[in-house]
KEROPA-816328 format. One record per residue (C-alpha): residue in one letter; z, y, x; residue number from 1. Coordinates in nm, 4 decimals, decimal comma, padded with zeros to 6 digits. Example, Ala and Ser with C-alpha at 12.3 -4.5 7.8 and 13.67 -1.06 7.14 Angstrom:
BEGIN
kolfi / z / y / x / vomar
A / 00,7800 / -00,4500 / 01,2300 / 1
S / 00,7140 / -00,1060 / 01,3670 / 2
//
This chain:
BEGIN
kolfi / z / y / x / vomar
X / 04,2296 / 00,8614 / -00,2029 / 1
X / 03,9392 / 00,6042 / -00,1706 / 2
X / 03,8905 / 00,2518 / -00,0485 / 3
X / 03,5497 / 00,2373 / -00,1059 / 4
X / 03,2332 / 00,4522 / -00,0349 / 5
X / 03,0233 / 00,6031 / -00,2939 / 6
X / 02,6627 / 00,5307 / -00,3385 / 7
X / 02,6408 / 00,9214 / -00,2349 / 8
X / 02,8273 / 00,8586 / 00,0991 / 9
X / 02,6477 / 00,4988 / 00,1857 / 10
X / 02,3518 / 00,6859 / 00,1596 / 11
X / 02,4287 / 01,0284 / 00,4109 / 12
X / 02,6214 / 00,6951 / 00,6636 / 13
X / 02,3021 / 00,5555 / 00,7005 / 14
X / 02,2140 / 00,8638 / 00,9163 / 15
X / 02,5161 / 00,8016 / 01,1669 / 16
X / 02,5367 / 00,6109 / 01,4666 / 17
X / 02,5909 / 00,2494 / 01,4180 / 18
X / 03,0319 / 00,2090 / 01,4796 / 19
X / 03,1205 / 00,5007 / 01,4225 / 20
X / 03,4280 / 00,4972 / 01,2188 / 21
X / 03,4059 / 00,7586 / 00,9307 / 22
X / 03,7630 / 00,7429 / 00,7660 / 23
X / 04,0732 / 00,5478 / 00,8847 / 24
X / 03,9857 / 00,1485 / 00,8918 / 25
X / 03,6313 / 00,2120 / 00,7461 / 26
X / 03,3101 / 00,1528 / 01,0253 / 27
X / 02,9414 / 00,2074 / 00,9874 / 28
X / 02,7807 / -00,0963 / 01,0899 / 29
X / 02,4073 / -00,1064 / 00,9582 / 30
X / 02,0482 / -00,1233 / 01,0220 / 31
X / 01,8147 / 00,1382 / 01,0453 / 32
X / 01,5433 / -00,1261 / 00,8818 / 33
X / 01,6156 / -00,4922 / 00,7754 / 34
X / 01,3728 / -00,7509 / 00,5400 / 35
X / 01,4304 / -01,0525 / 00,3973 / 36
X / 01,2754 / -01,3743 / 00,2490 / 37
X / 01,2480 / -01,2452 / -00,0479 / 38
X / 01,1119 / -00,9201 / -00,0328 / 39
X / 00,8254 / -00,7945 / 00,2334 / 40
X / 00,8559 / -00,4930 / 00,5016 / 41
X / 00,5821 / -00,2910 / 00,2930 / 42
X / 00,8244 / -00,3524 / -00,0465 / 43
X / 01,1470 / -00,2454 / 00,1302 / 44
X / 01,0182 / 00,0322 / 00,2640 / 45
X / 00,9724 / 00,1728 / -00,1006 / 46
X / 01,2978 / 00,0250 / -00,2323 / 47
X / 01,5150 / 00,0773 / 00,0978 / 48
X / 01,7296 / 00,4192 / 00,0253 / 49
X / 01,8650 / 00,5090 / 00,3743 / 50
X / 01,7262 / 00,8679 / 00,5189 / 51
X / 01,7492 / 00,6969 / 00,8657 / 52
X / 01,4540 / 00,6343 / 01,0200 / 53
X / 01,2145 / 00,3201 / 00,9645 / 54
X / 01,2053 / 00,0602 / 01,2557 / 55
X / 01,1550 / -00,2956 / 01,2593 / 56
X / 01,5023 / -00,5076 / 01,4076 / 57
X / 01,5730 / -00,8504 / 01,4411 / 58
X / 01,8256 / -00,9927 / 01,1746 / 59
X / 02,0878 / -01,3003 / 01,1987 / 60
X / 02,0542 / -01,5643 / 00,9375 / 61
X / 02,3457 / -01,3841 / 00,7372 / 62
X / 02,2021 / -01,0447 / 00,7534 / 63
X / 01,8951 / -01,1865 / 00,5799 / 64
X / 02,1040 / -01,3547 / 00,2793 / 65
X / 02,2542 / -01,0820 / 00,1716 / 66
X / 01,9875 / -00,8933 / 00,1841 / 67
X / 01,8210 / -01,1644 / -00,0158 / 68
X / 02,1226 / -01,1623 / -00,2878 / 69
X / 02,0603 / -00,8009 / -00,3124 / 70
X / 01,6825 / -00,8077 / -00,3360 / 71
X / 01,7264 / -01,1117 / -00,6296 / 72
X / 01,9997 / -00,9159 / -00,8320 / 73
X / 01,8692 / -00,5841 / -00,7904 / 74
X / 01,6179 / -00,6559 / -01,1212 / 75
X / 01,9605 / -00,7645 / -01,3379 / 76
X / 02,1486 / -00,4548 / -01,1959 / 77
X / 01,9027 / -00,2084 / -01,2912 / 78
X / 01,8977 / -00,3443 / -01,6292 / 79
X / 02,2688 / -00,3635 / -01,6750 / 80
X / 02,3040 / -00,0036 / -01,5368 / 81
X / 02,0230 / 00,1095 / -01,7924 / 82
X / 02,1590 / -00,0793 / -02,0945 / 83
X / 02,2929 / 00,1021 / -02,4004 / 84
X / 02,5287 / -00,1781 / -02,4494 / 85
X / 02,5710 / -00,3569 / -02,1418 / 86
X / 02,6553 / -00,7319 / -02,1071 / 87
X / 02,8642 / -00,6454 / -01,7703 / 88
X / 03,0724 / -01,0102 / -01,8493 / 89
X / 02,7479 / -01,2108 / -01,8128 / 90
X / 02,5997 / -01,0079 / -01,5210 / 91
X / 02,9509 / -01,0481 / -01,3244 / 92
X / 02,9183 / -01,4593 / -01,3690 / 93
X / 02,5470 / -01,4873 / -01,2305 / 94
X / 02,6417 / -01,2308 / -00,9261 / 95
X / 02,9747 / -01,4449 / -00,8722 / 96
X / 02,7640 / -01,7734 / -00,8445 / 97
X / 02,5369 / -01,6083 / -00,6201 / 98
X / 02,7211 / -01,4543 / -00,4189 / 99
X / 02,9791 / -01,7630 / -00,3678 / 100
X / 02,6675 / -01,9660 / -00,2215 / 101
X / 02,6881 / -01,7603 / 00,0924 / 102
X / 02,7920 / -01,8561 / 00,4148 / 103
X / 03,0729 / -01,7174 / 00,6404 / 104
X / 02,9434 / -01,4455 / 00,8853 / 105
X / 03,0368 / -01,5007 / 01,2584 / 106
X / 03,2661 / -01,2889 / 01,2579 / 107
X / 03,6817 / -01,3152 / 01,2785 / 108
X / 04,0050 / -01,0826 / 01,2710 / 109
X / 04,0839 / -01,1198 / 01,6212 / 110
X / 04,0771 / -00,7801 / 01,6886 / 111
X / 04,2259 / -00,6342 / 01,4094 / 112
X / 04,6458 / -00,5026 / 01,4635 / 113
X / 04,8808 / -00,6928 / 01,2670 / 114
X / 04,8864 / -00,5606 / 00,8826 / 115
X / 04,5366 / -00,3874 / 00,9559 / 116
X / 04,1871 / -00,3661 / 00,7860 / 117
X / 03,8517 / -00,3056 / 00,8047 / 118
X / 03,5629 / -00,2465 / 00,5632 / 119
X / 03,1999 / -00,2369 / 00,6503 / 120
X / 02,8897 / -00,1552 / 00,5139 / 121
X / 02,6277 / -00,4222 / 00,5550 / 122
X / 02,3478 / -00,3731 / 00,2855 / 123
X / 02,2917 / -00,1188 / -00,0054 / 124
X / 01,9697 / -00,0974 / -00,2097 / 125
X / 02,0643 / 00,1305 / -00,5546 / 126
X / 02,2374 / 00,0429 / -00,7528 / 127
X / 02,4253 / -00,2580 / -00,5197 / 128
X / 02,6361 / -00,2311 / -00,2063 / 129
X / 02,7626 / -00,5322 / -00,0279 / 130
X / 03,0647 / -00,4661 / 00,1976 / 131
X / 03,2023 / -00,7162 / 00,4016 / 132
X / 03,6327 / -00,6885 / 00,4269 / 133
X / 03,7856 / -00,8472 / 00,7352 / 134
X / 04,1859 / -00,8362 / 00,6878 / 135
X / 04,4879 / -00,9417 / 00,9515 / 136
X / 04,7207 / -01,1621 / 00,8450 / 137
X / 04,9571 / -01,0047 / 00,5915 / 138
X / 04,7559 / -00,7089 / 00,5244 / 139
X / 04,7632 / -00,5170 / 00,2442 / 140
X / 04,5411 / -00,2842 / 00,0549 / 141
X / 04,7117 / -00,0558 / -00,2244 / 142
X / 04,6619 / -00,0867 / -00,6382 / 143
X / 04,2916 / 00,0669 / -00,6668 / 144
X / 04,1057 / 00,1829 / -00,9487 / 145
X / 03,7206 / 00,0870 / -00,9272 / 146
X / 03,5748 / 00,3763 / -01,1471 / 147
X / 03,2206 / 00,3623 / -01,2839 / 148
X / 03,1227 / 00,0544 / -01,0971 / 149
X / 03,2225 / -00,3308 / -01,1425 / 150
X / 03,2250 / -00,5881 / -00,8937 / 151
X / 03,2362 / -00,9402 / -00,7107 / 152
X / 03,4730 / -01,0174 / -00,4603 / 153
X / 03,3861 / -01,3479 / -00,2796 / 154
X / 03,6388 / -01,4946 / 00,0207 / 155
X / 03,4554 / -01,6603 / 00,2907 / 156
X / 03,7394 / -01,6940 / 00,5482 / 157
X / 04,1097 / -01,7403 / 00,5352 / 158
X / 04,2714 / -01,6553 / 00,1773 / 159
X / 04,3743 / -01,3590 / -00,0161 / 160
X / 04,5725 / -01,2894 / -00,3318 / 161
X / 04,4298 / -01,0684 / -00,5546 / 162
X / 04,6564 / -00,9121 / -00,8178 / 163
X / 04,4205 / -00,7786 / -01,1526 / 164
X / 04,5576 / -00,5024 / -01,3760 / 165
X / 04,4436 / -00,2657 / -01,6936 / 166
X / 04,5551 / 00,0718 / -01,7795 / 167
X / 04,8065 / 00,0412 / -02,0976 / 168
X / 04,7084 / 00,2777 / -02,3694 / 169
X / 04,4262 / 00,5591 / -02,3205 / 170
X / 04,2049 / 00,4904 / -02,0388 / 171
X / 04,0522 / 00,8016 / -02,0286 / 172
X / 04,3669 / 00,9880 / -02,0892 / 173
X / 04,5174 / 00,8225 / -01,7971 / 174
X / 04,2376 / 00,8968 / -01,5620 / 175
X / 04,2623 / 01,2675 / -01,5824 / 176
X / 04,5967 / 01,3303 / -01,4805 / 177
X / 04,7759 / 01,4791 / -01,2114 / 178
X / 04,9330 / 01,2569 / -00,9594 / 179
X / 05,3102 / 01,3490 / -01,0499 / 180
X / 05,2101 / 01,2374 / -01,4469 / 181
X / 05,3004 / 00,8750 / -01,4957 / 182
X / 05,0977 / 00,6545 / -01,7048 / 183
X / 05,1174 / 00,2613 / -01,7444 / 184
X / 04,9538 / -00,0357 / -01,5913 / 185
X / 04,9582 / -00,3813 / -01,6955 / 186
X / 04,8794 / -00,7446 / -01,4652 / 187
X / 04,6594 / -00,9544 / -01,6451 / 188
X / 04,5883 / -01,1667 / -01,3596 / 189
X / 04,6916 / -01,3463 / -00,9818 / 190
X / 04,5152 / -01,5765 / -00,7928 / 191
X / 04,4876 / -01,6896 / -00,4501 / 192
X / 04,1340 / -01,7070 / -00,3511 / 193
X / 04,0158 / -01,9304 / -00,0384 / 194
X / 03,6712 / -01,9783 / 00,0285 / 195
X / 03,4049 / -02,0012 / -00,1728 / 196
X / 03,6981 / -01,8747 / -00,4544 / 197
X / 03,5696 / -01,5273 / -00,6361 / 198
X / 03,7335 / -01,2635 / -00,8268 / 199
X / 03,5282 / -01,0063 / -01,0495 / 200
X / 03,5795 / -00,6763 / -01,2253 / 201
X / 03,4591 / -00,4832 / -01,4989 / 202
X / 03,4836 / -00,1129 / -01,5923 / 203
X / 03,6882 / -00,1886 / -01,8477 / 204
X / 03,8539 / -00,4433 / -01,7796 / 205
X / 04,0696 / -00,5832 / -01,4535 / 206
X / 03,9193 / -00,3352 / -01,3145 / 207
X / 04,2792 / -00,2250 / -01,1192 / 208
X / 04,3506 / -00,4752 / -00,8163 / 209
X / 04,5482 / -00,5072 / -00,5267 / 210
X / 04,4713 / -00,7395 / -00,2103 / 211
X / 04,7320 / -00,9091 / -00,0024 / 212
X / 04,5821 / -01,1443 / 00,3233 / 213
X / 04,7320 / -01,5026 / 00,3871 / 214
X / 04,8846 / -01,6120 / 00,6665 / 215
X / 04,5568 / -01,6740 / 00,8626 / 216
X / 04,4383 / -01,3549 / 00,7439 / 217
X / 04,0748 / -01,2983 / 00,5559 / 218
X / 03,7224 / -01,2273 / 00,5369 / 219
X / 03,5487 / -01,1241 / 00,2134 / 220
X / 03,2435 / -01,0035 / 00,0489 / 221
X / 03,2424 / -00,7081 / -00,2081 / 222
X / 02,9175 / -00,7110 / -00,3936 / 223
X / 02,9139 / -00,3874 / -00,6142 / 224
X / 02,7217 / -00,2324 / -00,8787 / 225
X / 02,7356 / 00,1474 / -00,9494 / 226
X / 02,6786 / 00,3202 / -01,2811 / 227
X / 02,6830 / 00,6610 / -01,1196 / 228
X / 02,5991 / 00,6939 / -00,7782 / 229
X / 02,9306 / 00,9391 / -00,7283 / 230
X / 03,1556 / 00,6529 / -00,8351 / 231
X / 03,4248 / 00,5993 / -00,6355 / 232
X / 03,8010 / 00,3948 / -00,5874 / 233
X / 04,1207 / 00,6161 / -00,6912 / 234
X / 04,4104 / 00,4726 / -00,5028 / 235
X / 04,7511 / 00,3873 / -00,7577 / 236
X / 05,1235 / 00,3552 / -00,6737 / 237
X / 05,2560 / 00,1386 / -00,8257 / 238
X / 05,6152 / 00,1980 / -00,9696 / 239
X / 05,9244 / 00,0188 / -01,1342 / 240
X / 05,8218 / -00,2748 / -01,3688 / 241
X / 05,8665 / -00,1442 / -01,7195 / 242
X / 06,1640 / -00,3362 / -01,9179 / 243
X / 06,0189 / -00,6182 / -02,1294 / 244
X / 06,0844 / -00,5533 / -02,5005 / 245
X / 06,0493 / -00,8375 / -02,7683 / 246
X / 05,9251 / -00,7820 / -03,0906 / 247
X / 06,1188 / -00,8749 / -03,4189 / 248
X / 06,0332 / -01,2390 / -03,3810 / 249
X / 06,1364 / -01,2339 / -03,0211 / 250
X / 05,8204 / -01,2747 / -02,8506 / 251
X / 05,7069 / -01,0402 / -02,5432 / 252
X / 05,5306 / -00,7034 / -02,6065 / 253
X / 05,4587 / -00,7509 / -02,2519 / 254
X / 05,2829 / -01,0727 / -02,3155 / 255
X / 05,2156 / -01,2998 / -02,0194 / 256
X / 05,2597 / -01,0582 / -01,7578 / 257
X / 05,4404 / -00,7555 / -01,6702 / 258
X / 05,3955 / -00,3479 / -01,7085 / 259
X / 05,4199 / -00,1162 / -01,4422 / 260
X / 05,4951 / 00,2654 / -01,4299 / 261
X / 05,2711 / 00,3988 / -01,2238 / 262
X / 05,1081 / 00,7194 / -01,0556 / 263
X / 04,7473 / 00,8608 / -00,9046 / 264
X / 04,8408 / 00,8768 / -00,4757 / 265
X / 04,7079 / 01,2391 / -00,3969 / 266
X / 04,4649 / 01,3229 / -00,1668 / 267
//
């Protein structure tokens, strides 16, 4: 199960009709043709990767900054993605302070059902998608594993909790099993972000997280960047919390914060 489109599927939505909603709580909403301030119509026509067919629209103020942020980080991205060792820490800082910089869009949760969400597309240039999240108060979305892409998450309206966790032991070993094989998870972070607050992820590390909307409910930004264009999110139950164990000096094997059993959902 997925959260989050790939590259892949960003790319073959950009030939559907604006609203339509491709998977349960997930809604195409882009342009056919956009430019910003820092790029020209000639330039994005090269760079732009949508199939869809090139036409000129008018764009709001927020439309153009983030397809601004986009056009500025791209450069970074493509060098992070190309990197034999790649500084993913560093990159994740400068996107966070860029991204944090902008404003709310005019948009609210109004129509959203108690305990629902929404996710829309609103600008992807390879190797970076920008999604904007609107959740109702008290909605949830599910432990998720971000694989082969990191990521910013940046709360312009309301607040959310966000809940970071690492596999325990073999990453790799973990990954490739079956959804009735448990494996272990660990929280290595919690924070409640409000605006202008951002939370960021790495491949390898807190790159698990769960979401959970205040009581006024939530708008965010996801700004990721994909190492493989088939990358995708792999949806986790969470189980029991593992029983702490000390060491022989008495301190926590656990450390700060607690393990989890845990499984792949199917489907």
């Amino acid at each position: 199960m997925s959260h989050f489109q790939t590259f892949e599927e960003l790319e073959r939505a950009s030939r559907i009709e604006h609203g339509t909603e491709i998977a349960p709580g997930v809604v195409i909403a882009r342009r056919s043709f956009v430019f910003g301030a820092l790029a020209s119509g000639a330039a994005l026509l090269t760079a732009c990767q949508s199939s869809s067919s090139t036409r000129l629209v008018r764009v709001s103020d927020n439309e153009r900054a983030l397809e601004d942020f986009v056009h500025a980080l791209r450069p970074r991205a493509r060098a992070l993605v190309a990197a034999a060792e790649p500084d993913e820490e560093a990159y994740l800082e400068y996107a966070a302070r860029a991204l944090a910089r902008l404003q709310a869009p005019e948009v609210g949760i109004e129509e959203l059902e108690a305990g629902k969400w929404n996710m829309k597309s609103r600008c992807h240039f390879r190797p970076i998608a920008v999604f904007e999240m609107r959740l109702a108060p008290g909605a949830r979305l599910e432990l998720h594993d971000h694989r082969d892409y990191n990521g910013v998450l940046s709360c312009v309206k309301g607040s959310v909790r966000c809940a970071n966790f690492d596999i325990v032991g073999d990453v790799a070993a973990a990954r490739a099993q079956s959804g009735d094989t448990p494996f272990r998870v660990k929280r290595v972070s919690e924070q409640t972000l409000r605006p202008g607050d951002v939370s960021t992820l790495a491949r390898a590390v807190r790159n698990l997280h769960e979401l959970e909307a205040g009581p006024e409910g939530a708008v965010l930004y996801d700004a990721f960047t994909y190492f493989e264009a088939a990358a995708g999110s792999h949806t986790i139950l969470l189980g029991q919390r593992v029983a702490d164990e000390l060491d022989n000096f008495g301190v926590s094997r656990c450390g700060p914060y607690a393990e989890y059993e845990a499984r792949w959902a199917r489907g």
